[in-house]
Phi, psi and omega in degrees: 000348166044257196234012190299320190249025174219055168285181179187180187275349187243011177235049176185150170276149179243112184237164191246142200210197168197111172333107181262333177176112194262147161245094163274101173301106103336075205260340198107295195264351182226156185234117132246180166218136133224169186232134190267207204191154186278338203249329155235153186325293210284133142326126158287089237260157159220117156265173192321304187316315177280316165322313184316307241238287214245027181026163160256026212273316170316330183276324164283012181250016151325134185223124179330134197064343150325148162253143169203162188277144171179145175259148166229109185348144183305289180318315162282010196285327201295348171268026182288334174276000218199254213330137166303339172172156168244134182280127211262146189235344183191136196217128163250181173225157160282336182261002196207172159230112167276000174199123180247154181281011177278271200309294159359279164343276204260023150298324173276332214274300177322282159338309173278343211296288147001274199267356161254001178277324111000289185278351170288318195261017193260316168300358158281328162287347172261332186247012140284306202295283220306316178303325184293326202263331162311331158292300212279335180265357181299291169296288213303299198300341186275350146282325179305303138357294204255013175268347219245305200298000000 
């Protein structure tokens, strides 16, 4: 997950954009959105984790031509152009911030929470198994060692 639950203003860009048109994806159990714009190629993607998290009721109230504001990694803004969508990190209105880069943050830091408590416990079981066997073979050599005397 590398920096995924650590944007900031100085590792994303902020573009001002006008609303063209929201998809709310809806499975019952998962929500994502996205929204397009007059102005880039790419979608504006909110995945599940977040959606999930932050309801869309702010999303569905978008109104065609609205302007609104969203930050996007640094490493993705160039993809606004070429891309099917881009995952969006802070999504504003003039009148609201319906996603900041604080709640973002610890919607993903939630989201990873799972899978590093997971690689945290899969590196604890490797340096158990490596330690055991490292002993176990410490003792073999040292019978071998004292069967030979």
């Amino acid at each position: 997950m590398g920096g995924i639950d650590r944007q900031s203003e100085d590792n994303t860009v902020l573009f001002t954009a006008t609303v063209k048109s929201t998809v709310i994806m809806d499975t019952g159990e998962n929500i994502s959105v996205e929204i397009n714009t007059e102005e880039f190629k790419a979608g504006l993607y909110l995945q599940q984790s977040i959606c999930n998290e932050m309801g869309v009721e702010d999303i569905e109230a978008l109104k065609i031509g609205e302007k609104i504001s969203f930050r996007v990694e640094k490493a993705k803004a160039e993809q606004l152009d070429k891309a099917e969508f881009v995952n969006i990190a802070a999504l504003k209105t003039e009148m609201k911030v319906i996603l900041s880069l604080e709640d973002y943050n610890g919607y993903m830091r939630d989201a990873a929470y799972p899978a590093r408590m997971a690689g945290g416990t899969i590196a604890m079981l490797s340096l158990f198994g490596a330690l055991f066997f490292w002993v176990k073979s410490r003792r073999a050599k040292r019978s071998n060692r004292k069967a030979e005397s």
